[in-house]
N, C-alpha and C positions, 0 to 999 in steps of 0.2 A: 125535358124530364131527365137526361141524361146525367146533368149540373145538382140532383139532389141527394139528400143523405141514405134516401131509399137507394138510388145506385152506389154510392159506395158502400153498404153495407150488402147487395148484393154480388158485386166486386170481389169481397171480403170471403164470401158464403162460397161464391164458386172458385176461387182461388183455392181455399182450404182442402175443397172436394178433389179437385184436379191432381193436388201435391199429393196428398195423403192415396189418390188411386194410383200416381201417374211418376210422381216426382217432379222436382224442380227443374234441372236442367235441357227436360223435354218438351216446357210447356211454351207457349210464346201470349204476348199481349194480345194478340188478334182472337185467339183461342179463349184464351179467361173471358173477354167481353164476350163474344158468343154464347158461351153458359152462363153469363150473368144476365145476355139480354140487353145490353149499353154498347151504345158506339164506341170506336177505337177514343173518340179524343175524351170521354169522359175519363177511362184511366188516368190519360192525364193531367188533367186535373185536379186528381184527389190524389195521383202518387207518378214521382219523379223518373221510376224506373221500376221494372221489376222486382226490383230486388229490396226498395223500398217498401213492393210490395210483401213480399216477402217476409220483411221484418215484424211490419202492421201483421201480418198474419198472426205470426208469433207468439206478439203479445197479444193480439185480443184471446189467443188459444190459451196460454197464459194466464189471463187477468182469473178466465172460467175455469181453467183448474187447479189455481192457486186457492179461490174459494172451496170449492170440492174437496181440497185436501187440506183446508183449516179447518173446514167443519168436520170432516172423517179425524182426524187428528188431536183435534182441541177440546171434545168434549169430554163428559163429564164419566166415562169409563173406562174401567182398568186400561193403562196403556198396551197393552197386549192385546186387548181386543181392539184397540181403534186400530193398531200396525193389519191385524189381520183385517178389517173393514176395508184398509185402504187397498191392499191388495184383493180382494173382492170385489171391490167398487171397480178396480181397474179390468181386472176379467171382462166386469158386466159390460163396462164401454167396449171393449174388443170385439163381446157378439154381439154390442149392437149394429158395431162399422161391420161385422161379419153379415149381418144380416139386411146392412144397408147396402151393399158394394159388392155385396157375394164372395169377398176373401177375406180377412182379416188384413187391417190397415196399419195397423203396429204405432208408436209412438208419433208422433210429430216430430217433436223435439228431436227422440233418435235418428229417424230415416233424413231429419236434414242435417245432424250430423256428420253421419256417416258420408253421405253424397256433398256437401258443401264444406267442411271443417278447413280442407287443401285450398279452397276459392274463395271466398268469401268472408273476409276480417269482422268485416259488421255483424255476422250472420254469427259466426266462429264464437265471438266474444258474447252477444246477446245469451246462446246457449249455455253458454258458462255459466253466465251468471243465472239463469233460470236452475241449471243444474245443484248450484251449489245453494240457491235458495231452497230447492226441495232436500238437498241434505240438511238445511239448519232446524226445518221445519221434523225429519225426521230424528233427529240429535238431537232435540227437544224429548221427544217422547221415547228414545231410547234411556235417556240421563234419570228421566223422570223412574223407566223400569228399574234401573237398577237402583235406585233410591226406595225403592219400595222392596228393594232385594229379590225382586222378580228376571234377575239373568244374575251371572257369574258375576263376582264384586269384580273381576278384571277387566270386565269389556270395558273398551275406550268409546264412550257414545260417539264421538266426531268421525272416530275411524269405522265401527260399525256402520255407522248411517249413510256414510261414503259407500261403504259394500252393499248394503242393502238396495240404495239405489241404482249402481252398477248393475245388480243382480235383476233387479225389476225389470231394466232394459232389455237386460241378457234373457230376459223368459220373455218378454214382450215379441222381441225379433225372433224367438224360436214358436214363438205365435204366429206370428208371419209367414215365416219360412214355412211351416207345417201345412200350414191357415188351422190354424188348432188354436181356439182360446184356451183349452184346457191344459195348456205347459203352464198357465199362469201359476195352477194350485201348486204344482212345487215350492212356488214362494215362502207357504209357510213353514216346512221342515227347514228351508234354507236360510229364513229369517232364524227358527229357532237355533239350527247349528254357531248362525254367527251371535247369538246373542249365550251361550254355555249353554243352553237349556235342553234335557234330554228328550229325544225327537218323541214319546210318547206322553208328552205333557199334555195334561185336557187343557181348553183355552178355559173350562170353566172353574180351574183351580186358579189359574191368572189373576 
């Protein structure tokens, strides 16, 4: 049973659990298979190393919230309200890890950041490029505001969307830090200071 796709997706499932409560550089192979329930040699099997694993993580984390954030992003409402959905949406994930874990689990993406950027080139470089994927995806929808003259004609969308994601991180880890999902709502005074927009704007003039 070890040899089928039911173990490495549960591989996959307890890996994620473990990083997101525990971090990376604490966990060991023995350990993940124990919480997935699979012998040591099925890991190997499905991954080379760790850090292989690691990476698989990533992306399947990845694949699901690259959808979640095309769909918060790309529909069919004022761009203003999708930015604030997406920051909403992302609260809502935090008390769920809050309510699954009993602390707030804070970003993926970030917390292997922070802990792997100095070690890890494979790891360093996949992040990157995830990161700057979610900027192109919100630089989209900033370009779009300001064409409908919904922020300051100055904002530069490439360089806002850069900050705005920064920022999303920066309130994420202060979620963490706190274990408070509620640092998240700053997001949207702070989205609208970076986009010119006076911090008493209704989302329903947007």
């Amino acid at each position: 049973m070890g040899r089928t796709s039911d173990a490495r997706d549960k591989i996959l499932t307890a890996a994620q659990t473990l990083i997101e409560r525990r971090g990376y550089t604490a966990l060991g192979v023995a350990e993940i298979c124990t919480a997935a329930g699979v012998p040591k040699g099925s890991f190997y099997h499905f991954f080379e190393s760790k850090q292989a694993l690691a990476l698989t993580v990533i992306n399947e984390h990845w694949i699901a919230q690259r959808r979640q954030w095309t769909e918060l992003l790309g529909g069919d409402r004022p761009p203003l309200h999708r930015l604030r959905d997406l920051f909403e949406a992302t609260e809502t994930v935090q008390r769920l890890g809050q309510q699954d874990n009993g602390t707030v689990v804070g970003c993926l993406f970030g917390n292997l950041a922070l802990e792997l950027s100095n070690q890890a080139e494979d790891i360093r470089h996949r992040l990157q490029e995830i990161f700057d994927a979610q900027i192109d995806l919100i630089e989209q929808v900033v370009a779009e505001a300001r064409e409908r003259g919904d922020t300051a004609a100055t904002v530069d969308p490439r360089a806002t969307a850069r900050s705005i994601v920064a920022q999303l991180e920066g309130q994420v880890l202060f979620a963490k830090l706190l274990n408070d999902p509620g640092q998240i709502e700053a997001m949207w005074r702070n989205c609208l200071a970076l986009l010119g927009i006076p911090a008493d704007t209704r989302l329903a003039d947007a």
